[in-house]
C-alpha positions as CSV (number, residue, x, y, z in Angstrom):
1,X,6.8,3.7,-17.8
2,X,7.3,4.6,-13.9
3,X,4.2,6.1,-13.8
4,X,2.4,3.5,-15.3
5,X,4.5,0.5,-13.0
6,X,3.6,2.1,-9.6
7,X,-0.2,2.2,-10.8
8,X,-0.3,-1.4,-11.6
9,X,1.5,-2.6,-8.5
10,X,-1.0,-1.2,-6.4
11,X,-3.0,-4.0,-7.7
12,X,-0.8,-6.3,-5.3
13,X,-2.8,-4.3,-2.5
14,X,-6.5,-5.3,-3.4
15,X,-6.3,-8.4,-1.1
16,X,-5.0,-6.6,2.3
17,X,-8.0,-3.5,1.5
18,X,-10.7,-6.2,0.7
19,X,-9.8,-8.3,4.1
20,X,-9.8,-5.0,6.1
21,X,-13.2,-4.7,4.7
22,X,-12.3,-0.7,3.5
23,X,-9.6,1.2,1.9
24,X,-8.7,3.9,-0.5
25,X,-5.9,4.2,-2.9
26,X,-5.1,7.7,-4.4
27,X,-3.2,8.0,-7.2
28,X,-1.6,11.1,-8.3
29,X,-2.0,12.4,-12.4
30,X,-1.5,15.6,-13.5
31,X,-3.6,18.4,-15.8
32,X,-1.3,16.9,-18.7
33,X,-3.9,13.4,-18.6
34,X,-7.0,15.9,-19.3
35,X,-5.7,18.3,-21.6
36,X,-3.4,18.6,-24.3
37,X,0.0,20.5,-23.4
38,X,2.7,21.5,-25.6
39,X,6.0,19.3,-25.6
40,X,4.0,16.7,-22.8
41,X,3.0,13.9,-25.3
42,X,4.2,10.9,-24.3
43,X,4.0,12.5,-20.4
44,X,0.3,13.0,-21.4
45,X,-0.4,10.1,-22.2
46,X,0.5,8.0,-18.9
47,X,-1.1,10.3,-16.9
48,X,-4.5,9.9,-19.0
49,X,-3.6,6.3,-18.3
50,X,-3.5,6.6,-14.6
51,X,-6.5,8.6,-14.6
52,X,-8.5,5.8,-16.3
53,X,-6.9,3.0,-14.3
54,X,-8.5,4.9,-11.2
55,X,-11.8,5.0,-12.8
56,X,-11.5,1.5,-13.7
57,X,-10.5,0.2,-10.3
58,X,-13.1,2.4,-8.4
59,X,-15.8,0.5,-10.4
60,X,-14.1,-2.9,-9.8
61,X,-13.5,-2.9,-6.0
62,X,-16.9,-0.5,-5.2
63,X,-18.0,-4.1,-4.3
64,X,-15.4,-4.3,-2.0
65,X,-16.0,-1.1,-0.3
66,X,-12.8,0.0,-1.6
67,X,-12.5,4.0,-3.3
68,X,-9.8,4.5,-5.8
69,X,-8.9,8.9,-5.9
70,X,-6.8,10.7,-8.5
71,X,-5.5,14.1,-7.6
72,X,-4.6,16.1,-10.6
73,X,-2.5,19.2,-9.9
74,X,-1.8,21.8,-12.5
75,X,1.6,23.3,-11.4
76,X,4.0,22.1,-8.3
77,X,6.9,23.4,-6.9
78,X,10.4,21.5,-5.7
């Protein structure tokens, strides 16, 4: 749910980008939203989400001259 939560939130920022008359919100995802990985179901399946929220708010606030990003890395390390 945490990675869903933070992507919705973000929402709560539209205002302060639109009255600055730019912005850009990147949101990160993972290689587990595209493809299907062994043992990352449910992990999977809210990064697919946050991948299509970007997508979705890109096309919403293009009016605004707002950009939404999603950065998908495959491996990273601690």
């Amino acid at each position: 749910m945490w990675n869903l939560l933070t992507t919705l939130i973000c929402q709560l920022a539209h205002p302060l980008l639109k009255v600055s008359g730019n912005g850009s919100i990147v949101f990160i995802a993972s290689i587990a939203g595209m493809k299907a990985l062994p043992r990352l179901s449910s992990y999977g399946a809210t990064k697919s989400t946050v991948i299509q929220i970007s997508k979705n708010l890109a096309c919403e606030w293009a009016q605004d001259n707002i950009q939404a990003y999603t950065g998908a890395p495959v491996y990273t390390q601690y």
